[in-house]
Short mmCIF file of the C-alpha atoms (twelve columns), coordinates in Angstrom:
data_MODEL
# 
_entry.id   MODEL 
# 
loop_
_atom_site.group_PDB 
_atom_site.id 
_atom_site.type_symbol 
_atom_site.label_atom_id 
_atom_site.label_alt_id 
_atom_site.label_comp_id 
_atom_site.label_asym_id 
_atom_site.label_seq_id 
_atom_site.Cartn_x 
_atom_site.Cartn_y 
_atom_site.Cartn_z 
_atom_site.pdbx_PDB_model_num 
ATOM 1   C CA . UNK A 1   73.993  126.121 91.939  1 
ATOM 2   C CA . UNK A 2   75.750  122.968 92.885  1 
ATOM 3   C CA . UNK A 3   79.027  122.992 94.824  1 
ATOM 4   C CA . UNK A 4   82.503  122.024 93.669  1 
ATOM 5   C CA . UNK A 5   82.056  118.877 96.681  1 
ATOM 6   C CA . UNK A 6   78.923  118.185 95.949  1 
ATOM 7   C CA . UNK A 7   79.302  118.214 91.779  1 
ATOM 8   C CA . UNK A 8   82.644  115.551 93.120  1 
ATOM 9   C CA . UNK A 9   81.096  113.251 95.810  1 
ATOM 10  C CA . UNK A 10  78.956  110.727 95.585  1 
ATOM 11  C CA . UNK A 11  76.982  109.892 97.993  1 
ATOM 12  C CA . UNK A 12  77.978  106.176 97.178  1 
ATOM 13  C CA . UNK A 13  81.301  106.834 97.937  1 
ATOM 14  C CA . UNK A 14  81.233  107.998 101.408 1 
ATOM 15  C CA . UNK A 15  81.505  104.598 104.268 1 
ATOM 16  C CA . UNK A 16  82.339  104.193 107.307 1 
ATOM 17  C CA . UNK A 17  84.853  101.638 108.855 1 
ATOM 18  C CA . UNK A 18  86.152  100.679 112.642 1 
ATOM 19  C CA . UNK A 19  89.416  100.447 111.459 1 
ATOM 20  C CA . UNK A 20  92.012  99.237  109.493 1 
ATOM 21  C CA . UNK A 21  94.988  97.005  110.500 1 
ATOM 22  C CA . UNK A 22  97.945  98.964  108.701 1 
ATOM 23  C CA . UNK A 23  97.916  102.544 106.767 1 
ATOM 24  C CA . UNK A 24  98.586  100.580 103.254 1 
ATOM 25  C CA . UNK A 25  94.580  98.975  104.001 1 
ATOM 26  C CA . UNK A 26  93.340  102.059 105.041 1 
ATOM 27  C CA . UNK A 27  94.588  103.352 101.657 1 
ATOM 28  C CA . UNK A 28  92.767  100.326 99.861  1 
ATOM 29  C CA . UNK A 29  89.517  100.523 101.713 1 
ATOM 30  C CA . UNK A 30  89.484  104.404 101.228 1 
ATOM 31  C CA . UNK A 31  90.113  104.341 97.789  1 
ATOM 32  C CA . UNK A 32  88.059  100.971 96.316  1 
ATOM 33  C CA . UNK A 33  84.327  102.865 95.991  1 
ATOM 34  C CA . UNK A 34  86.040  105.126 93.635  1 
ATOM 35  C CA . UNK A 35  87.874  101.763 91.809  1 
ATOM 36  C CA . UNK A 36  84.718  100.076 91.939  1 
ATOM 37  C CA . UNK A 37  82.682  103.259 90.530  1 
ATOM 38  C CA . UNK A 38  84.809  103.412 87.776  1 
ATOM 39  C CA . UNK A 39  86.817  106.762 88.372  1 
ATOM 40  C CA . UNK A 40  90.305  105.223 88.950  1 
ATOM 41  C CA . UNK A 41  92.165  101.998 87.880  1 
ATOM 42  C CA . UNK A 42  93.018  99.317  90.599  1 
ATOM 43  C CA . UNK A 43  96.416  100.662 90.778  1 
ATOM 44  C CA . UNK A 44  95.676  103.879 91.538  1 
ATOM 45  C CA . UNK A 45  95.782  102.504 95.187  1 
ATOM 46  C CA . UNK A 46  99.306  101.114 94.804  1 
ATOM 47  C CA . UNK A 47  100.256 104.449 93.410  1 
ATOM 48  C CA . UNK A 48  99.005  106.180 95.955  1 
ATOM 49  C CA . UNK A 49  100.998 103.903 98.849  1 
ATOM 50  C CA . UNK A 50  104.166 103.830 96.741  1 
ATOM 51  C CA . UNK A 51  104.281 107.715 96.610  1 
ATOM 52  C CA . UNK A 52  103.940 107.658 100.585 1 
ATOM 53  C CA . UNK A 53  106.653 104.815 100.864 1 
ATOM 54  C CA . UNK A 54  109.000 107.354 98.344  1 
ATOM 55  C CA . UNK A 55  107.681 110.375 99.672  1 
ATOM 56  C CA . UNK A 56  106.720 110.382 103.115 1 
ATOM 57  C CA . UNK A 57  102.666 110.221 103.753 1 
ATOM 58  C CA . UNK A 58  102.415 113.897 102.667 1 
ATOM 59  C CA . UNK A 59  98.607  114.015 102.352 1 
ATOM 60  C CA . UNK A 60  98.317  113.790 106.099 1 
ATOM 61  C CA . UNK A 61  96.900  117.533 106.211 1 
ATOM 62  C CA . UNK A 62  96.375  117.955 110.382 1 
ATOM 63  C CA . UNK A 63  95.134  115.420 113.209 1 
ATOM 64  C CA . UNK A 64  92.513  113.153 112.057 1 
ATOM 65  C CA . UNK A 65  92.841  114.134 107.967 1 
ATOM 66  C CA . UNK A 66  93.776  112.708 104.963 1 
ATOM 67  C CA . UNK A 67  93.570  113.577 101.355 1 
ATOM 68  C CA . UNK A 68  94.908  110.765 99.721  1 
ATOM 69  C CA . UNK A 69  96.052  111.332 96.158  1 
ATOM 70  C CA . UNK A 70  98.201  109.967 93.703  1 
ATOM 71  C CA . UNK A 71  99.214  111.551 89.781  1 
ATOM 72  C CA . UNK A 72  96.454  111.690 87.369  1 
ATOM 73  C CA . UNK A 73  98.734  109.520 85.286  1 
ATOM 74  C CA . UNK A 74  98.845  106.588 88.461  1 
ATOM 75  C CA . UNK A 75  95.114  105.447 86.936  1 
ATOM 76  C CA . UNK A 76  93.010  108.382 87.466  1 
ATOM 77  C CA . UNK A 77  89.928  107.959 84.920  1 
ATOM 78  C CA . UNK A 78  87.303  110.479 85.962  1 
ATOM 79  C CA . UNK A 79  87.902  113.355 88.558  1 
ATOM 80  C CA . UNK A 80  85.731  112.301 91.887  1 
ATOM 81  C CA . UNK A 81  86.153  112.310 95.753  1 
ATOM 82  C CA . UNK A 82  85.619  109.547 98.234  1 
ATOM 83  C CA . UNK A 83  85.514  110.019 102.005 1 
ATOM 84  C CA . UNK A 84  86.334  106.861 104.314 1 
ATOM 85  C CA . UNK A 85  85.777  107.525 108.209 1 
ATOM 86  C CA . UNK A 86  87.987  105.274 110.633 1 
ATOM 87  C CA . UNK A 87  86.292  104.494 113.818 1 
ATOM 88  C CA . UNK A 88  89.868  103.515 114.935 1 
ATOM 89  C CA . UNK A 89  92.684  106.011 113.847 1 
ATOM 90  C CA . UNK A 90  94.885  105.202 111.350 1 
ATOM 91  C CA . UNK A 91  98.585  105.899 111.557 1 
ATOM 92  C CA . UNK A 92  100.677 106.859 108.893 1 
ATOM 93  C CA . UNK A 93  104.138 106.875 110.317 1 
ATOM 94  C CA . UNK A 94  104.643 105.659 114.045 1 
ATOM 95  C CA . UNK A 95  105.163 109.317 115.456 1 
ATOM 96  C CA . UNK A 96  102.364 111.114 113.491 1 
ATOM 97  C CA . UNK A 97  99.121  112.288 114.581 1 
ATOM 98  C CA . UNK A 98  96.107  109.605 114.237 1 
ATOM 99  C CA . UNK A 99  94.075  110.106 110.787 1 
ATOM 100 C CA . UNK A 100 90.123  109.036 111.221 1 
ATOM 101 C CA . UNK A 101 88.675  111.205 108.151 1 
ATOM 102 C CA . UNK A 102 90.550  109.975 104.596 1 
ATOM 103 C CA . UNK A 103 89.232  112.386 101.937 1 
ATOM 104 C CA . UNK A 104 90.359  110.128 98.379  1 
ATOM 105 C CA . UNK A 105 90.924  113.159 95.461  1 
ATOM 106 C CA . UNK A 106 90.943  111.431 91.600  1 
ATOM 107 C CA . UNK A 107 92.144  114.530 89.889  1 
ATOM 108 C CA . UNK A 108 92.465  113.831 85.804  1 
ATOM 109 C CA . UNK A 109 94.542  116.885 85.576  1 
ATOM 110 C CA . UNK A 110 96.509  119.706 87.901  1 
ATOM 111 C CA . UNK A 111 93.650  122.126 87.543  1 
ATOM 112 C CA . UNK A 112 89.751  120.693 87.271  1 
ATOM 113 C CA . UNK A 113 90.165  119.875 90.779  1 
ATOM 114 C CA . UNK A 114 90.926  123.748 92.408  1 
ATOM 115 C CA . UNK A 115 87.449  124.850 93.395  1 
ATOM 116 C CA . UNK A 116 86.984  121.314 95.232  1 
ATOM 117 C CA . UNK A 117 90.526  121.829 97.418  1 
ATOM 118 C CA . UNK A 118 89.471  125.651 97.910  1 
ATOM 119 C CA . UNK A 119 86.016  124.153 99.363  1 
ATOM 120 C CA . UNK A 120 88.036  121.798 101.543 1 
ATOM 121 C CA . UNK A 121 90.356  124.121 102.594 1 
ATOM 122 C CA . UNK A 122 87.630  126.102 104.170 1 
ATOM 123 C CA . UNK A 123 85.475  123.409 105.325 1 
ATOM 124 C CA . UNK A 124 88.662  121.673 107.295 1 
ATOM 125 C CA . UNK A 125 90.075  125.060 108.629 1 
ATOM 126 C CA . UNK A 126 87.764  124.397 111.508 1 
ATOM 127 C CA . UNK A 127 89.171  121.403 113.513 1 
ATOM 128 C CA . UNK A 128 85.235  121.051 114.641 1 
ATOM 129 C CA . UNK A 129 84.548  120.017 111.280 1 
ATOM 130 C CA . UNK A 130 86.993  117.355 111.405 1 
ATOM 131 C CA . UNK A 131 85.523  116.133 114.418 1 
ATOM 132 C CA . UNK A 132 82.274  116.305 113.251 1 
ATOM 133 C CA . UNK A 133 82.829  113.861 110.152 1 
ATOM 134 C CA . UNK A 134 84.971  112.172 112.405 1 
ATOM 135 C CA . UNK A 135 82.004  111.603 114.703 1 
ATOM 136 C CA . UNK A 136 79.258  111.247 111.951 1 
ATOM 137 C CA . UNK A 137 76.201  108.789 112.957 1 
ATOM 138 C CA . UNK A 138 76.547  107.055 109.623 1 
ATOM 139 C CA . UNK A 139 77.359  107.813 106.370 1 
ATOM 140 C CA . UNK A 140 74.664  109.968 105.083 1 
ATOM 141 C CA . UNK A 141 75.331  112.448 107.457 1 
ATOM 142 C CA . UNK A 142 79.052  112.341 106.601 1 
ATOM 143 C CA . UNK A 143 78.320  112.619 103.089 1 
ATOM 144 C CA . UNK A 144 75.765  115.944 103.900 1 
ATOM 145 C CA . UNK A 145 78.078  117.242 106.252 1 
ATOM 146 C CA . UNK A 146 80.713  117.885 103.287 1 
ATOM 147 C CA . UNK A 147 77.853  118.873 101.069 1 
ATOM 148 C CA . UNK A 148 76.407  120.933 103.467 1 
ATOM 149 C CA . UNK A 149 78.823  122.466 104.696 1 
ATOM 150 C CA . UNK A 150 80.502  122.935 101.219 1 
ATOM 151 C CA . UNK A 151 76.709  125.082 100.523 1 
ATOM 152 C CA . UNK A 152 77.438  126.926 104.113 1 
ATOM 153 C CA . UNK A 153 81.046  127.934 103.094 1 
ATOM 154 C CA . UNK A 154 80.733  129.106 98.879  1 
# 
């Protein structure tokens, strides 16, 4: 039985980058496998930095994470996940904590998406975890750290 991550990520939609030179092209580089894949319109990413520019960037969860989000309505298409990891931390307001692990949630509606977050939620409860994507060799082992650990946790 597959996961709620695993059934949502693809493995061609987990990278790794050294870094990003503001928060607004972190937001563009996280989110562009799942533009190019088909799940979400271009402006899904403007959505995405205009709600943090209105809003405040509220999908900084803890040190080192992001889930980066906008309305399904913004240009979701399909429901997916993308994970970027930042070498370099990004910084999402000058006082915040550093972000290196941006988790990208396409959600086509307020509820399809609830066994993912519940999945995440428990994977990310332990700051190790965290660290560990943070730290991954490469992307592979990013992308089966979430879906193994997503196995290890349901």
């Amino acid at each position: 039985m597959a996961n709620a991550i695993e059934s949502m990520l693809k493995r061609e939609n987990v990278q790794i980058w050294e870094g990003a030179d503001s928060w607004e092209e972190a937001v563009k580089v996280a989110v562009t496998p799942l533009v190019d894949g088909g799940f979400v319109e271009d402006r899904y990413i403007q959505g995405i930095i205009d709600n943090a520019a209105e809003f405040g960037p509220y999908f900084v969860i803890c040190p080192d994470l992001a889930l980066l989000h906008a309305r399904p309505e913004q240009g979701v298409l399909k429901t997916q996940l993308a994970v970027t990891v930042m070498r370099e931390p990004v910084f999402f307001k000058p006082e915040g904590p550093g972000v290196r692990v941006l988790v990208t949630l396409a959600a086509t509606d307020s509820n399809s998406h609830i066994e993912v977050m519940r999945e995440l939620a428990t994977m990310f409860s332990d700051p190790a975890t965290i660290e560990a994507v943070a730290c991954a060799a490469d992307a592979d082992e990013a992308y089966r750290l979430f879906v193994d650990d997503a196995e290890a946790s349901a």
